[in-house]
mmCIF file of the N, C-alpha and C atoms, coordinates in Angstrom:
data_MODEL
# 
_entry.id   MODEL 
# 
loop_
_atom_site.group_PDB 
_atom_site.id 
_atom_site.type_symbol 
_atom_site.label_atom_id 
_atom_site.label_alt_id 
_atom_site.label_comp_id 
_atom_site.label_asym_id 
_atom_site.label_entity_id 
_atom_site.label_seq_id 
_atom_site.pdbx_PDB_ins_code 
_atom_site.Cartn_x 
_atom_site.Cartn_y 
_atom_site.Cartn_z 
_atom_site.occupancy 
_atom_site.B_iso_or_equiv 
_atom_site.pdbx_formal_charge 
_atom_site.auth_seq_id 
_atom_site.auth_comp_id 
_atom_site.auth_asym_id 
_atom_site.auth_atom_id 
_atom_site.pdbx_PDB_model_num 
ATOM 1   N N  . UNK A 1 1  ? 99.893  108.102 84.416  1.00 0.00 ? 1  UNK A N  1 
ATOM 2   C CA . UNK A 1 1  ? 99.885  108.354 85.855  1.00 0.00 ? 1  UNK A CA 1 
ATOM 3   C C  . UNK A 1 1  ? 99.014  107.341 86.584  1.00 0.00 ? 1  UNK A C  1 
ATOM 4   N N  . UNK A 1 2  ? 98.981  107.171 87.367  1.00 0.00 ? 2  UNK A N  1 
ATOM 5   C CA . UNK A 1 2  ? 98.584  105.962 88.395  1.00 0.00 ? 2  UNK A CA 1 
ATOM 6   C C  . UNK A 1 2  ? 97.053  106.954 89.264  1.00 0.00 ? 2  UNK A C  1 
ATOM 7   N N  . UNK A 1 3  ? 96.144  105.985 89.388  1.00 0.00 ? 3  UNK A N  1 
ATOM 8   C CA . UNK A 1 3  ? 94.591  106.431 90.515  1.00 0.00 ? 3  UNK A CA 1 
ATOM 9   C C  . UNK A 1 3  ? 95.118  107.748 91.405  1.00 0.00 ? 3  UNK A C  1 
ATOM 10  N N  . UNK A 1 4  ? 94.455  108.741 91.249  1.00 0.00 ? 4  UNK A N  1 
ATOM 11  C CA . UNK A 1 4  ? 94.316  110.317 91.683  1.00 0.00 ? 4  UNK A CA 1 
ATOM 12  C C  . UNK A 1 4  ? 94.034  109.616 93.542  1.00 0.00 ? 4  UNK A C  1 
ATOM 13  N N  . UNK A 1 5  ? 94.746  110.529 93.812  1.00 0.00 ? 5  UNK A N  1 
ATOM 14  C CA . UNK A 1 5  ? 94.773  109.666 95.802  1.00 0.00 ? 5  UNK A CA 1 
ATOM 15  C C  . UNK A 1 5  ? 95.449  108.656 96.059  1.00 0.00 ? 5  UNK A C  1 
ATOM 16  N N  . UNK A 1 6  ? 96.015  107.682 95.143  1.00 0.00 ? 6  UNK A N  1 
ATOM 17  C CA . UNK A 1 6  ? 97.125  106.524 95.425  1.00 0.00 ? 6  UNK A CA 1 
ATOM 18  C C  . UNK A 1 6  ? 98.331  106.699 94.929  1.00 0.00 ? 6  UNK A C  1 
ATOM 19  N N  . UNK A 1 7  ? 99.187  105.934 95.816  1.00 0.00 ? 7  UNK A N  1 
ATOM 20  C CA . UNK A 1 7  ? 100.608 106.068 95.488  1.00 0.00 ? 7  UNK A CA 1 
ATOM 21  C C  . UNK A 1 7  ? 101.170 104.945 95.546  1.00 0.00 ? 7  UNK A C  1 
ATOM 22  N N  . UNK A 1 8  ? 102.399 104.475 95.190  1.00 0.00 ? 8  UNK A N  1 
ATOM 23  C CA . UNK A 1 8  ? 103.359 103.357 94.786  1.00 0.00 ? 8  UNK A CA 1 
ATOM 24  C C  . UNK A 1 8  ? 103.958 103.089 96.340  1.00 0.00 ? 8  UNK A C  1 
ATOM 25  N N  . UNK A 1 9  ? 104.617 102.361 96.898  1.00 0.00 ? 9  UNK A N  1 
ATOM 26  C CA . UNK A 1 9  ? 105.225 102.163 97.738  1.00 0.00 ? 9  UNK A CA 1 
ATOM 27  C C  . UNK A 1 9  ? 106.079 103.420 98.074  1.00 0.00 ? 9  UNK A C  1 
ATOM 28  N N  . UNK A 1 10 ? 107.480 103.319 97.257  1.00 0.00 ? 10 UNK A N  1 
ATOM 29  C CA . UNK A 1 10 ? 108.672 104.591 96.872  1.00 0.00 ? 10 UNK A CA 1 
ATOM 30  C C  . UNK A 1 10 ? 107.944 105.768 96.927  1.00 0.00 ? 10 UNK A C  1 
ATOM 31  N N  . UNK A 1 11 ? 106.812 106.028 96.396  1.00 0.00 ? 11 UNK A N  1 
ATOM 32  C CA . UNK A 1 11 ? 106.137 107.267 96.141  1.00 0.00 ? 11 UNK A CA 1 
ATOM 33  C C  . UNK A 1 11 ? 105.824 107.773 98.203  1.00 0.00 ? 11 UNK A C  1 
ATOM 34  N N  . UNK A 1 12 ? 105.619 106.602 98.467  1.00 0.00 ? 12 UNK A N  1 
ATOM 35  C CA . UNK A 1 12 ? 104.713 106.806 100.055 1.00 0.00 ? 12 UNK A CA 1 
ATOM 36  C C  . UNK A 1 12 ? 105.581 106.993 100.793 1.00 0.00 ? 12 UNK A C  1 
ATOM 37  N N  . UNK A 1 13 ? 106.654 106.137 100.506 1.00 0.00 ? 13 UNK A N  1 
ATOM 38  C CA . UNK A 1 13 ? 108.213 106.767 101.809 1.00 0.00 ? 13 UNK A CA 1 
ATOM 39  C C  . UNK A 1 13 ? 108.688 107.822 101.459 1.00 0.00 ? 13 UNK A C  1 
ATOM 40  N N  . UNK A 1 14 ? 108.504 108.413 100.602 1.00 0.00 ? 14 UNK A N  1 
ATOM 41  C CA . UNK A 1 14 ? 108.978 109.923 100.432 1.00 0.00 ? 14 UNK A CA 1 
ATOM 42  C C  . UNK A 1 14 ? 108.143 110.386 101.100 1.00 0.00 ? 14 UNK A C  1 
ATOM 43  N N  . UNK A 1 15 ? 107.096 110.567 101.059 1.00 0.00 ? 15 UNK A N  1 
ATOM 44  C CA . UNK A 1 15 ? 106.297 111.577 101.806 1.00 0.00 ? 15 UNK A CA 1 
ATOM 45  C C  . UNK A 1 15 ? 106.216 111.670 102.899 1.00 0.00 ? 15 UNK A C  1 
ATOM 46  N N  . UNK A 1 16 ? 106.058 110.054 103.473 1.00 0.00 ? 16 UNK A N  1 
ATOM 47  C CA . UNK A 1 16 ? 105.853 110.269 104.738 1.00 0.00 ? 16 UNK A CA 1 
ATOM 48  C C  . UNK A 1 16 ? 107.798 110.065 105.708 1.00 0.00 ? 16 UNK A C  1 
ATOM 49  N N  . UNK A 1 17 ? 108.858 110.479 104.527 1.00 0.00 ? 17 UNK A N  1 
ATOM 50  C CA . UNK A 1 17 ? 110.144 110.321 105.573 1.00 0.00 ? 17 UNK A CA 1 
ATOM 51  C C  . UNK A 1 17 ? 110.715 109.034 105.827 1.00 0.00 ? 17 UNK A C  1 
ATOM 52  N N  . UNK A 1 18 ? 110.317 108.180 105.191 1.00 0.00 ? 18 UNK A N  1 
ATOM 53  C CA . UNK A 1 18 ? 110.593 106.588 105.993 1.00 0.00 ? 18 UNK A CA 1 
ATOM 54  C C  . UNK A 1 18 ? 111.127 105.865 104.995 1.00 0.00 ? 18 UNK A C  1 
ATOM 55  N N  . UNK A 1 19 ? 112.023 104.925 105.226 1.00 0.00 ? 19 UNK A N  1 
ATOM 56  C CA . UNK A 1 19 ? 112.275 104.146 104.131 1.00 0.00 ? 19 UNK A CA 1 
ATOM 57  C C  . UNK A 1 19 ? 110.983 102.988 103.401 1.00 0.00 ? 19 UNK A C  1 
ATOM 58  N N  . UNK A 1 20 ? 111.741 102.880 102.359 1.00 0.00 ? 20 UNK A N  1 
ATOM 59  C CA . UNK A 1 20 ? 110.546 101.696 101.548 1.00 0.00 ? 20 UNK A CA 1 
ATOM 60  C C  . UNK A 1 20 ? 110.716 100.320 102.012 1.00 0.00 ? 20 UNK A C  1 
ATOM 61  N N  . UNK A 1 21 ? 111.759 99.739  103.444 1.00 0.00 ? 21 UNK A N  1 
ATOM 62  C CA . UNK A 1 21 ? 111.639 98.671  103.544 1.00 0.00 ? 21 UNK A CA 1 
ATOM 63  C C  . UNK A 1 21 ? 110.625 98.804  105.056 1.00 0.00 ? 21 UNK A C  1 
ATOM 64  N N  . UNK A 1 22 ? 110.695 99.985  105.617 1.00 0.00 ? 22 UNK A N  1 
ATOM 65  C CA . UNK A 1 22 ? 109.318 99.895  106.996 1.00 0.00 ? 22 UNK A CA 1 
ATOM 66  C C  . UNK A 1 22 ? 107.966 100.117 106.507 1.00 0.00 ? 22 UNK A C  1 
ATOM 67  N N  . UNK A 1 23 ? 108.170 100.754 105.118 1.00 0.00 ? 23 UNK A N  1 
ATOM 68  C CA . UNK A 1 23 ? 106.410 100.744 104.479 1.00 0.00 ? 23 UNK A CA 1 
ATOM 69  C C  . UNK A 1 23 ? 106.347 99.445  104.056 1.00 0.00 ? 23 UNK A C  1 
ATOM 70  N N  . UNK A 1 24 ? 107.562 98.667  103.536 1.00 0.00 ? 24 UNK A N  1 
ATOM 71  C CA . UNK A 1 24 ? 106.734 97.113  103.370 1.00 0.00 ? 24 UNK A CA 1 
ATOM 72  C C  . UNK A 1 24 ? 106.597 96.408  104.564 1.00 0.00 ? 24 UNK A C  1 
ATOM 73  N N  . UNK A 1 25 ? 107.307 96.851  105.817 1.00 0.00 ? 25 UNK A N  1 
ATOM 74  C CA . UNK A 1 25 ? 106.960 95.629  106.834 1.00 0.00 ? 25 UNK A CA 1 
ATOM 75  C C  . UNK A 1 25 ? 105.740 96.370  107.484 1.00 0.00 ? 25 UNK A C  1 
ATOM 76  N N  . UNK A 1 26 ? 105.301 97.774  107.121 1.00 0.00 ? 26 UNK A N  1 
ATOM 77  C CA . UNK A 1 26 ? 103.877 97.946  107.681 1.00 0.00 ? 26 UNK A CA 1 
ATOM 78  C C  . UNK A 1 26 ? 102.906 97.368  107.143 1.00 0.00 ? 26 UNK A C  1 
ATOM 79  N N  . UNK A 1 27 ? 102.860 96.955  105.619 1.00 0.00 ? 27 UNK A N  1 
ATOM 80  C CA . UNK A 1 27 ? 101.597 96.716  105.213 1.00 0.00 ? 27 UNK A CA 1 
ATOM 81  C C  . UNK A 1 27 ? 102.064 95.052  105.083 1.00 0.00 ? 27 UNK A C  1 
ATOM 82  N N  . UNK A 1 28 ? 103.173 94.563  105.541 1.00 0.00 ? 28 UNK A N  1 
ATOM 83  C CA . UNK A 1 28 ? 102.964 92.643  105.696 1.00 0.00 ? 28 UNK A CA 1 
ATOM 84  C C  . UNK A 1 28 ? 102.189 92.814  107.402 1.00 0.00 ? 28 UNK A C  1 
ATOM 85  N N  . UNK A 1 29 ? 102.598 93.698  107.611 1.00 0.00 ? 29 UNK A N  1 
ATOM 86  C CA . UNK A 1 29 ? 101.626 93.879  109.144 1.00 0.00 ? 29 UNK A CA 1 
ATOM 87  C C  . UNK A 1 29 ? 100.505 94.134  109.317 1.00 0.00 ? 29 UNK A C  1 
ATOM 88  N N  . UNK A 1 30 ? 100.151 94.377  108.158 1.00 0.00 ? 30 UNK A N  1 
ATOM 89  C CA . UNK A 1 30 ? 98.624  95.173  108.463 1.00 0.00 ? 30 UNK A CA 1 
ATOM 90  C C  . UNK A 1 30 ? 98.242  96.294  109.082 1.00 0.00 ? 30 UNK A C  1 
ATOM 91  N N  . UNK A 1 31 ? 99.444  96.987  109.127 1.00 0.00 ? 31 UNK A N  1 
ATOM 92  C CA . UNK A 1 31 ? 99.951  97.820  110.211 1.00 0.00 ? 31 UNK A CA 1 
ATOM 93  C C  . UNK A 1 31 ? 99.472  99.562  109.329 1.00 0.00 ? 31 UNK A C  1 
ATOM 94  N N  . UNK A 1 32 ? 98.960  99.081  108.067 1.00 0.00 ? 32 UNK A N  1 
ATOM 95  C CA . UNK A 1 32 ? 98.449  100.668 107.316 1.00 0.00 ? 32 UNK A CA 1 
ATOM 96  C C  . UNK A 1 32 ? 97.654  100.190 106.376 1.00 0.00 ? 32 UNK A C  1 
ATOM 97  N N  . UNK A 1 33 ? 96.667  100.368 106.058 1.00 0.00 ? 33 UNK A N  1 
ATOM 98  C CA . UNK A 1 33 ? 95.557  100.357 105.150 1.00 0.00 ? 33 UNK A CA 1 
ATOM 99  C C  . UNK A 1 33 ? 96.189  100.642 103.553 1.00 0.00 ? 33 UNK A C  1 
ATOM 100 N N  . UNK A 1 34 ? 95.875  99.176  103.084 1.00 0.00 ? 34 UNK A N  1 
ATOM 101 C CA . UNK A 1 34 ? 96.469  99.230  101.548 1.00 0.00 ? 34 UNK A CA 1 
ATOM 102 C C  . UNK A 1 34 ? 95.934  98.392  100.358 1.00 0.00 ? 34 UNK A C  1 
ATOM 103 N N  . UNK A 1 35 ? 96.469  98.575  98.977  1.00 0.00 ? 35 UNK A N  1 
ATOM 104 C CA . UNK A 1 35 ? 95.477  98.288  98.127  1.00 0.00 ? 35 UNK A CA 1 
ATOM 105 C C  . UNK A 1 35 ? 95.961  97.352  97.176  1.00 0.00 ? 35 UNK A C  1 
ATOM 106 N N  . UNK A 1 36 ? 95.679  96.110  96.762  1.00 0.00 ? 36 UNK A N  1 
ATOM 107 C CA . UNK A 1 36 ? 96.268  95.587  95.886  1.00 0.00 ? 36 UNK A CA 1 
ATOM 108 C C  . UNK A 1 36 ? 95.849  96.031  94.110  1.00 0.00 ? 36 UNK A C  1 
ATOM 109 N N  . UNK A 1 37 ? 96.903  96.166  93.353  1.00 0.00 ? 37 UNK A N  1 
ATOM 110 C CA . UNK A 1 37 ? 96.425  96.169  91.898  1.00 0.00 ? 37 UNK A CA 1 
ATOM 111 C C  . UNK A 1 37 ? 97.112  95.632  91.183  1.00 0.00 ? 37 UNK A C  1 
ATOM 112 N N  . UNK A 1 38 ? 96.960  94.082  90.989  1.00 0.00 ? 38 UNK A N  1 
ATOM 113 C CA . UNK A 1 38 ? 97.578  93.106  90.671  1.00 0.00 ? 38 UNK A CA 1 
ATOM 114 C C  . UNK A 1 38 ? 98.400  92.602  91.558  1.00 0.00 ? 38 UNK A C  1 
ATOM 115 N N  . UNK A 1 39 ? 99.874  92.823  91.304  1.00 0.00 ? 39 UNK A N  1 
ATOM 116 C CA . UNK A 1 39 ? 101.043 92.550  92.097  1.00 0.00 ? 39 UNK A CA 1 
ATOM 117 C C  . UNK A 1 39 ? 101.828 93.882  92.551  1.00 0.00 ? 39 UNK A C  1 
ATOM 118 N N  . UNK A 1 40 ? 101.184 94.459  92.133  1.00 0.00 ? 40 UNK A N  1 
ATOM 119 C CA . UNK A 1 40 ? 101.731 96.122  93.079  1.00 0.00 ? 40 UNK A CA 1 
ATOM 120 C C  . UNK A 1 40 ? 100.596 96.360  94.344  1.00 0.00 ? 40 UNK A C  1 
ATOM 121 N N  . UNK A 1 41 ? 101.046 96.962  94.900  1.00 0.00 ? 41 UNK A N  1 
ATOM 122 C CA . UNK A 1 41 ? 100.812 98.201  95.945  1.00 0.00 ? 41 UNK A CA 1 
ATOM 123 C C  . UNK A 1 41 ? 100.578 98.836  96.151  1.00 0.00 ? 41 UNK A C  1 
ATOM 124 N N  . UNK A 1 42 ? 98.911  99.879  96.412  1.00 0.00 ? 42 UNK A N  1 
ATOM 125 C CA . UNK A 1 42 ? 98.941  101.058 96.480  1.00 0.00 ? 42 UNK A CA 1 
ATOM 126 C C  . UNK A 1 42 ? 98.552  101.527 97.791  1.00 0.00 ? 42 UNK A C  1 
ATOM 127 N N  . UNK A 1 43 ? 98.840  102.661 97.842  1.00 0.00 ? 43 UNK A N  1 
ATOM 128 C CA . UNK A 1 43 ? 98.762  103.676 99.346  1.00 0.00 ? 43 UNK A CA 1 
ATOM 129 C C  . UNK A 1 43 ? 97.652  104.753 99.101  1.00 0.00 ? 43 UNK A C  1 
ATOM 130 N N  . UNK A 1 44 ? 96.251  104.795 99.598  1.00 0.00 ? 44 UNK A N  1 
ATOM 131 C CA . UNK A 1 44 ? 95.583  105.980 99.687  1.00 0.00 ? 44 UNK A CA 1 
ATOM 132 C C  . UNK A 1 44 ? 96.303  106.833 100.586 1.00 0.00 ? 44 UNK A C  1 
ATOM 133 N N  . UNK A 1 45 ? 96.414  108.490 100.137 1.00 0.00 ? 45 UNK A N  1 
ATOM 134 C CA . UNK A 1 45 ? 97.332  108.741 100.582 1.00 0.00 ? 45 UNK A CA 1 
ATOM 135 C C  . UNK A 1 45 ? 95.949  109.568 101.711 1.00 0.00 ? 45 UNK A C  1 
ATOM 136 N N  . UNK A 1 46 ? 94.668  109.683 101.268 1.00 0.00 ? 46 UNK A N  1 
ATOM 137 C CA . UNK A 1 46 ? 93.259  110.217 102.008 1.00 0.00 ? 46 UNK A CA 1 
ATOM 138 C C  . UNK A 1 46 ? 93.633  109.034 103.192 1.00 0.00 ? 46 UNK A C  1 
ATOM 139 N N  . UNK A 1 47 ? 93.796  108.228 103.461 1.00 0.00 ? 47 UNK A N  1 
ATOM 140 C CA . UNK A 1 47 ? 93.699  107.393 104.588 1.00 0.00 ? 47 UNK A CA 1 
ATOM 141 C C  . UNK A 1 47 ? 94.767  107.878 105.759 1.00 0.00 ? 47 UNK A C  1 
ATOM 142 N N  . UNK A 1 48 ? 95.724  108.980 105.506 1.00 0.00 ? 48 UNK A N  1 
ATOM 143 C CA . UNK A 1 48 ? 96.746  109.644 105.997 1.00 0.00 ? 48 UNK A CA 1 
ATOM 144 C C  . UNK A 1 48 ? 96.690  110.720 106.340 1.00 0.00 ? 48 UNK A C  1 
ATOM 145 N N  . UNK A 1 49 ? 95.238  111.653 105.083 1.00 0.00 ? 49 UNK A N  1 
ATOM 146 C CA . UNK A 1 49 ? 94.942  113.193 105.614 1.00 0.00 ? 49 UNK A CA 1 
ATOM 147 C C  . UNK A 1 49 ? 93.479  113.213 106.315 1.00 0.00 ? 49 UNK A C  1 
ATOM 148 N N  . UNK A 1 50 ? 93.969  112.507 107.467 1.00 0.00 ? 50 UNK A N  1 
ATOM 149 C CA . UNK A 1 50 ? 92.321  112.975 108.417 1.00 0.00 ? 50 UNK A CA 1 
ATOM 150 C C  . UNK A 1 50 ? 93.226  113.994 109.543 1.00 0.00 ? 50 UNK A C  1 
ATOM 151 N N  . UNK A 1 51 ? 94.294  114.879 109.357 1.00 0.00 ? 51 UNK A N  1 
ATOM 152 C CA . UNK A 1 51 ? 94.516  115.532 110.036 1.00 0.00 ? 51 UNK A CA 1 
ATOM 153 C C  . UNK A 1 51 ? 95.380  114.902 111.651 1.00 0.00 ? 51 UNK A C  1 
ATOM 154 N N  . UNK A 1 52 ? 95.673  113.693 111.344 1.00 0.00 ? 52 UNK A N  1 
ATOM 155 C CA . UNK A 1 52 ? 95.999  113.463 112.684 1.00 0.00 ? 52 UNK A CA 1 
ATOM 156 C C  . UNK A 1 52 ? 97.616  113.185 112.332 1.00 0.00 ? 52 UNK A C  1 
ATOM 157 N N  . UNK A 1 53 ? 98.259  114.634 112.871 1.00 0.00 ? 53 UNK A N  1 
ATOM 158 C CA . UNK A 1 53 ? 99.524  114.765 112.852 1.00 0.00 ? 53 UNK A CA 1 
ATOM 159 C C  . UNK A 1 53 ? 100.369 113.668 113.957 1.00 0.00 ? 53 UNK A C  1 
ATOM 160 N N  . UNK A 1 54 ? 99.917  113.137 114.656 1.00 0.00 ? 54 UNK A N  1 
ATOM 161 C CA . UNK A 1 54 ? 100.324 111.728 115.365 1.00 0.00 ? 54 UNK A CA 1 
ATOM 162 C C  . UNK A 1 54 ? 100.914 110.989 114.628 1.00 0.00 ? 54 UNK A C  1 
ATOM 163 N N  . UNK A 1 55 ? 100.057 110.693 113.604 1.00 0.00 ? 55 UNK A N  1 
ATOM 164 C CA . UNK A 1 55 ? 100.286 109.355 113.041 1.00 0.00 ? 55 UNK A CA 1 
ATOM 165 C C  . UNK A 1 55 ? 102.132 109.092 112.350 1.00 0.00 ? 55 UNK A C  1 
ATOM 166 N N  . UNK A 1 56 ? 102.491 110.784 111.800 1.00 0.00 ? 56 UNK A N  1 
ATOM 167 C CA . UNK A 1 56 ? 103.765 111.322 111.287 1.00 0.00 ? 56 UNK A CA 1 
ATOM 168 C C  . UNK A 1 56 ? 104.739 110.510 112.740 1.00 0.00 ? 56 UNK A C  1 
ATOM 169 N N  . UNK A 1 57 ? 104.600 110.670 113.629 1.00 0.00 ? 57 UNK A N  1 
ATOM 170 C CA . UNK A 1 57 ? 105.347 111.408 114.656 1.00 0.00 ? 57 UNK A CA 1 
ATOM 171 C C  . UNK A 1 57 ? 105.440 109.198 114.975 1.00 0.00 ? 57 UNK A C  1 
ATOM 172 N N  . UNK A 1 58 ? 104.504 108.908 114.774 1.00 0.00 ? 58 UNK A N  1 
ATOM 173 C CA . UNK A 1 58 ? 104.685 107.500 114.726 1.00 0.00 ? 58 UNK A CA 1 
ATOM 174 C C  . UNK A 1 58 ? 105.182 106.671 114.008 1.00 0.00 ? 58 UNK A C  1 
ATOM 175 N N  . UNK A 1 59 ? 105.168 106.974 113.043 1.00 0.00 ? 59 UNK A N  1 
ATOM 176 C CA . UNK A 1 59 ? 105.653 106.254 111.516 1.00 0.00 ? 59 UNK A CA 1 
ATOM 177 C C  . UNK A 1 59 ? 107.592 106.469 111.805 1.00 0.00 ? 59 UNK A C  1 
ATOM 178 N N  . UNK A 1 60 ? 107.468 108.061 112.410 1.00 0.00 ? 60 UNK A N  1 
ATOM 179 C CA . UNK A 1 60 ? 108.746 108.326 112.843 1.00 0.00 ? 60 UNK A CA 1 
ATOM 180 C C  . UNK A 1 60 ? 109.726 107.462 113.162 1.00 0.00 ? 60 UNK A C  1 
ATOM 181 N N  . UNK A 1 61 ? 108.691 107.242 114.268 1.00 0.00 ? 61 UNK A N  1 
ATOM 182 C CA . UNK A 1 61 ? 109.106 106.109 115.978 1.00 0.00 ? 61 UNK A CA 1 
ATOM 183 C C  . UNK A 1 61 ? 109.428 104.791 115.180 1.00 0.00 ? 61 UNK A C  1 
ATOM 184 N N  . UNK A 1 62 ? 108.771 104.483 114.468 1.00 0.00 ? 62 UNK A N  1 
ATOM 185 C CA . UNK A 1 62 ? 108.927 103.012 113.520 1.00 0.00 ? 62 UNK A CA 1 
ATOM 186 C C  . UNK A 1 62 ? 110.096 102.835 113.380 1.00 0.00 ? 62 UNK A C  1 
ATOM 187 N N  . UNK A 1 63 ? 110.807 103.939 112.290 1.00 0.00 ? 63 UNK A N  1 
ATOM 188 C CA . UNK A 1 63 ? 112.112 103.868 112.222 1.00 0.00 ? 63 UNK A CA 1 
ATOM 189 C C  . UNK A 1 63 ? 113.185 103.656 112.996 1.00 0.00 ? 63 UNK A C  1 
ATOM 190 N N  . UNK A 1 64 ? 113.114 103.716 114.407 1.00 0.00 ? 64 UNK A N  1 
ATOM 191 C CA . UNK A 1 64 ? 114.103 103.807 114.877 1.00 0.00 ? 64 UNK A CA 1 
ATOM 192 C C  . UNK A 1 64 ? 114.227 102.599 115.176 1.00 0.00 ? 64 UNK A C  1 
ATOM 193 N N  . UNK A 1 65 ? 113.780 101.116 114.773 1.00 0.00 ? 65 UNK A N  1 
ATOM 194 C CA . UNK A 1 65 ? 113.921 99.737  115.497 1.00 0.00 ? 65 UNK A CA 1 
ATOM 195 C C  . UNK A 1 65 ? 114.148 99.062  114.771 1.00 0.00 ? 65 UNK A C  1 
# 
């Protein structure tokens, strides 16, 4: 299993609803806080639960462009 609180790319668009090609153009954006380990990708997924149900409702909005 992979670091307790991180997730894979695929792992992170499931959760948060979105496809895996707007989670990669968020983090070539800088656009979400992320982790390199090696040549993968990881997602704290704690950087997502400070409770601010916004952020969902944005990630949303992403999608639609």
């Amino acid at each position: 299993g992979n670091m307790y609180g991180f997730v894979t790319v695929p792992e992170f668009s499931v959760l948060m609803g979105i496809s895996t090609d707007t989670v990669y153009r968020l983090v070539r954006n800088d656009a979400i806080p992320y982790y390199r380990v090696g040549k993968n990708i990881r997602i704290r997924i704690d950087d997502f639960r400070k409770g601010r149900e916004t952020d969902y409702e944005e990630f949303r909005m992403l999608e639609e462009d």
